[in-house]
N, C-alpha and C positions, 0 to 999 in steps of 0.2 A: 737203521730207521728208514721208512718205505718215504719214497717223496711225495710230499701233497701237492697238487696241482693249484696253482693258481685260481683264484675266482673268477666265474666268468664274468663278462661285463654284460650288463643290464639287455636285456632281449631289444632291441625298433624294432617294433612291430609297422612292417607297413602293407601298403596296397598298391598294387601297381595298377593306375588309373585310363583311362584308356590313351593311347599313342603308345605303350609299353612303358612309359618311365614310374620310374617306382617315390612311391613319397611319404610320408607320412599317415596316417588315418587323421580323418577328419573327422569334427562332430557330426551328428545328425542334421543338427540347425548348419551349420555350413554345406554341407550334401543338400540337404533342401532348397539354401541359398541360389547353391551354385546351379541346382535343375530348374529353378524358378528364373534364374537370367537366361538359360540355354534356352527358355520358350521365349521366341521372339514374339508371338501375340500378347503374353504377359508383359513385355516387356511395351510393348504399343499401350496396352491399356493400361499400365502405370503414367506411361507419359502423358494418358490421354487425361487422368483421373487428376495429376501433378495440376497440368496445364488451367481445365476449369475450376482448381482451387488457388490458384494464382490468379486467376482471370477474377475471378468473383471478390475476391477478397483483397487482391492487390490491384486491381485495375480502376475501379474508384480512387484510386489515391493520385491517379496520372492522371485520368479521365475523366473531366468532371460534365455530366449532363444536366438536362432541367427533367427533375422527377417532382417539384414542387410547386411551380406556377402553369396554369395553362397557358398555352399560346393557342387561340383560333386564329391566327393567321398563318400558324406553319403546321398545320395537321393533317396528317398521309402524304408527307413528303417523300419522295423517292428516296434511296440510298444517294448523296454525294457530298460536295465540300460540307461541312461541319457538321451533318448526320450522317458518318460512315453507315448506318443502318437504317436508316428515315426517321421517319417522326410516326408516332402511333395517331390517334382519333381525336383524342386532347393535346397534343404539341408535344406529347413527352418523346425525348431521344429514346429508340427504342434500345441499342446499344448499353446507355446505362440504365434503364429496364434490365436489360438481361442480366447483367453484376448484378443487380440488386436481388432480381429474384433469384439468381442461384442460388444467393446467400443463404436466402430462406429454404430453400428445396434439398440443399447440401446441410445443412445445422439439422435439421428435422431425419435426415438418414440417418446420418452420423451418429446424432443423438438419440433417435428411436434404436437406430442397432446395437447401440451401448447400453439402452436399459433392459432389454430383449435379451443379449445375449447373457446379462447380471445374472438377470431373473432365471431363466432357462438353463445355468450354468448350475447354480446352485440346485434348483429344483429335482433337475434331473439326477445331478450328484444325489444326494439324499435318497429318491428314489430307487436309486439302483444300489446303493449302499444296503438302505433296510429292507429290500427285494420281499418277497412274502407278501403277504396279505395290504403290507403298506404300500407298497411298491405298486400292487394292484390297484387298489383306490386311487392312488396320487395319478395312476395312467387313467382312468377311465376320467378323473376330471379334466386330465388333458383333453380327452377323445369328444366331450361336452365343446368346451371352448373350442376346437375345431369345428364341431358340427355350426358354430352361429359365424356367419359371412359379418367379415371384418370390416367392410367396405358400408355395411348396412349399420354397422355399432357404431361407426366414426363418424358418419353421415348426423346421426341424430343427436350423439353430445355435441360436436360441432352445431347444428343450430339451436340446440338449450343455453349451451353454456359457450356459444362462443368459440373462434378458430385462432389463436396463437402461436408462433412458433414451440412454446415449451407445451403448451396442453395439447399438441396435436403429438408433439413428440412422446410425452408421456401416454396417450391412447395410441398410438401405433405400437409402440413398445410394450404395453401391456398385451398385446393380443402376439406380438410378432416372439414372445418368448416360447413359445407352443414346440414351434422342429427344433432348436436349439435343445430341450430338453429333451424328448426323446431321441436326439442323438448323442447327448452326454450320458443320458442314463444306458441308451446300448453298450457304449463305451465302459461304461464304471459297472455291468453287470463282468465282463471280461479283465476288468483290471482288479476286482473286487477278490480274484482267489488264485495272485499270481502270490508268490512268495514274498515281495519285500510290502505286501501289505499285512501278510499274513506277520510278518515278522516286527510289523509295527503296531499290529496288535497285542501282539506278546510284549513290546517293549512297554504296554501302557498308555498305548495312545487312543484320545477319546475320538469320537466320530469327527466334532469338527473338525478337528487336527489330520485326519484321516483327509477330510475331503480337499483340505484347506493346502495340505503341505504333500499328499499323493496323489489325490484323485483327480482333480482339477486341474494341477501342473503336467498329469499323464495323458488327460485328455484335449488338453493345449489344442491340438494339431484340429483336431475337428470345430473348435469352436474358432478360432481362426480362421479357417475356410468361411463358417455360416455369416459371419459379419460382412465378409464382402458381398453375401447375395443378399441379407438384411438391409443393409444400405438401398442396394437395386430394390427392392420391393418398396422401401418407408417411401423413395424419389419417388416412385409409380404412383405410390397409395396418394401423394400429396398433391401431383400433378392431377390424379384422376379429379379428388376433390376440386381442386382450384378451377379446373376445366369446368366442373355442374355447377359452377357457381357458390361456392359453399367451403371455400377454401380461406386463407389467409384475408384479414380487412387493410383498405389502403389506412395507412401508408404503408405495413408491411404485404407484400405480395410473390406469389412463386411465378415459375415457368407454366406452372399451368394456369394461373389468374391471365398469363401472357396470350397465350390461345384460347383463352374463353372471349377475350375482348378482342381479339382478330380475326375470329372464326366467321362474323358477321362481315366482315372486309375484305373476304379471298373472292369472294366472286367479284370483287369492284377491279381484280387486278392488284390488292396490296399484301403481295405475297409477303413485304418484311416484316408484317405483322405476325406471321405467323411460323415460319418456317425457321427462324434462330432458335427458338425457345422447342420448338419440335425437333432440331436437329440435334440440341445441347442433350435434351432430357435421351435421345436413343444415344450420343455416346456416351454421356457417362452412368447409363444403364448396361451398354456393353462393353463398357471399360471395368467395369465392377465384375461383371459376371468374367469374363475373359481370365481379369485375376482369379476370382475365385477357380477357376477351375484350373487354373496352373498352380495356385495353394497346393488344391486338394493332389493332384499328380506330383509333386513334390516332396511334401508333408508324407503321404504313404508311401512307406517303403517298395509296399506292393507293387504300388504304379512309377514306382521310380526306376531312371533305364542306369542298366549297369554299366 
């Protein structure tokens, strides 16, 4: 009787990473991870994005300023003992001005690029799903809403109907869903006739379940990226507002209500009116973008180093 050889034992598949040592495979999202910590400017603008939402949100709790009584006897005071930042034109600490307004400048990103990316997530999914004649129409309304300047829509519901932190978020958001979807529908035209969709077509599965449980989970990686520059644009769009005067009402107010009311006091010499709330808003615009663009190099394989 011929002898049978033992079984082999189970294949480790591994990868020898760079230094030559051999290890394991790792998922995607951890390859991602690990190239998104290796960019040290990502890793600056993480810190930087952490910090002003600590500052804004956790720093009222320690700090407490006067945002609610006037004082004319302490107004445009320099930076020193009990205004680390001076006083603005009405006696307010400028210091906790700035936590406050971030508050509002940071809630309205966050939240505009959450409904934005919803919106456009879906959108696009569907569109590049029923590709054809649908697909066509659904992109040419897109290419309408592009064509009307978003800055000039916002402008005039903001003075009909009032400036809010939720109604400003929900109109930025409506208009900021526009690139998110034509980059999930590019995506979902390329994911739409690889095999394991095709093979879940075959199993029965309807469109939403399609978008819901392949389409969307495969195009992850790009809508990901868009939210941290969505962010940067809602901060811009809201500071631009707040700055023409036509921004948030006291008592709630952003970084840019900040510099519309200090813009009048930089020639008197009262630079702290002005320059906290213009320093805040360019980092955590390029703490935003900084990530995004370490996302996006990490995220794609393509732009991922070996």
């Amino acid at each position: 009787m011929a002898n049978i050889a033992p079984p082999l034992p189970p294949l480790d598949v591994t990868r020898a990473p760079e230094g030559g040592e051999v290890g394991p495979v790792q998922s995607g999202w951890r390859l991602a991870a690990r190239e998104f910590v290796r960019n040290k400017l990502a890793v600056v603008g993480l810190a930087i994005l952490a910090f002003f939402v600590l500052f804004c949100f956790g720093g009222p709790l320690v700090y407490h300023g006067n945002l609610l009584n006037t004082n004319l006897l302490g107004v445009n005071l320099a930076p020193g003992p009990g205004h680390p930042m001076g006083t603005d034109n009405l006696g307010f600490d400028v210091l906790a001005e700035l936590m406050k307004g971030g508050q509002a400048s940071l809630e309205v990103g966050f939240l505009a690029a959450a409904i934005g990316i919803v919106i456009g997530a879906l959108y696009g999914a569907v569109a590049g799903l029923l590709g054809g004649i649908a697909d066509a129409v659904l992109m040419r309304i897109v290419d309408v809403f592009l064509s009307v300047p978003i800055l000039f829509v916002v402008l005039i519901v903001a003075v009909r109907y009032g400036a809010s932190v939720l109604s400003l978020s929900l109109i930025i958001g409506a208009f900021t869903w526009l690139v998110p979807a034509r980059l999930v529908r590019g995506e979902v035209l390329t994911l739409r006739v690889r095999d394991f969709v095709s093979a879940a077509r075959a199993a029965g599965s309807g469109r939403w379940r399609l978008i819901n449980r392949h389409l969307i989970p495969n195009a992850l990686s790009v809508i990901i990226v868009n939210v941290t520059f969505n962010v940067a644009d809602a901060i811009l769009l809201v500071a631009t507002l707040g700055f023409l005067g036509f921004g948030l009402h006291y008592p709630t107010f952003d970084w840019g209500d900040m510099l519309s009311n200090g813009i009048g006091y930089l020639q008197a010499g009262y630079w702290w009116q002005i320059y906290p709330a213009g320093v805040s808003i360019i980092l955590v615009v390029m703490a935003c973008n900084l990530i995004g663009d370490a996302l996006r190099d990490s995220l794609d394989v393509r732009l991922r180093k070996r």
